[in-house]
N, C-alpha and C positions, 0 to 999 in steps of 0.2 A: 421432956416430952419424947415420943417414941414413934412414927410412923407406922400405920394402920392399915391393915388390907383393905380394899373396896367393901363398904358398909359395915367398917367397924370405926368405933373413936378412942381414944385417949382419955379413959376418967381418973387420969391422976397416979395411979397404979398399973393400970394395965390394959390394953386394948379390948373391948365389949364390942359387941351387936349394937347397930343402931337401934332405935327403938320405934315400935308401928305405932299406930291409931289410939289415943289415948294414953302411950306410955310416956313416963316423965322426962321431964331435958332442963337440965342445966344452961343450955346452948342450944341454937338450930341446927350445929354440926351432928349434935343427937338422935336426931332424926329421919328416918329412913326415905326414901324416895322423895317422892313432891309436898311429905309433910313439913308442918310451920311447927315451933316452937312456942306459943303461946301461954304466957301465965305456968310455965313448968310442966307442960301436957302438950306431947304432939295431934295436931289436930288439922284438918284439911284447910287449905288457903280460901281464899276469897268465897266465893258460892259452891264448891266443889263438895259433893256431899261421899262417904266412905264407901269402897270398895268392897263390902264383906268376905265374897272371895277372895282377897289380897289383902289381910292388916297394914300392908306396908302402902298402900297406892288409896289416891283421892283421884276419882272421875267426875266431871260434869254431870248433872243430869240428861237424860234420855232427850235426843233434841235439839242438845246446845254444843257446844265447842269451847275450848280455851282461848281467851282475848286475852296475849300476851301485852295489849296496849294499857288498855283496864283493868288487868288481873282479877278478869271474873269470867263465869260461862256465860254465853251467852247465843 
């Protein structure tokens, strides 16, 4: 294993790019900013719906805020 710059990971051969909205993971480490790992597809956490100006970033909807207690917007 090899140590990775900030927003890169280890796939075995060689340090990559996290991955945004929809791109595949092996791991959570795969994925970039506040995306989950899900089913092999990074995808935004709790109710947090996509960014489209950022591939990399999940915001709340207009309104709401992040509840680190609950891990959803709210």
């Amino acid at each position: 294993m090899c140590d990775c710059q900030a927003g890169q990971f280890w796939d075995g051969q060689r340090c990559i790019d996290q991955h945004t909205f929809n791109g595949t993971c092996p791991g959570q480490y795969a994925c970039s900013s506040n995306l989950l790992c899900f089913l092999g597809h990074c995808i935004c956490p709790g109710n947090m719906i996509w960014n489209n100006t950022s591939p990399a970033d999940c915001e709340c909807p207009v309104g709401t805020t992040w509840n680190s207690v609950s891990n959803l917007c709210s």
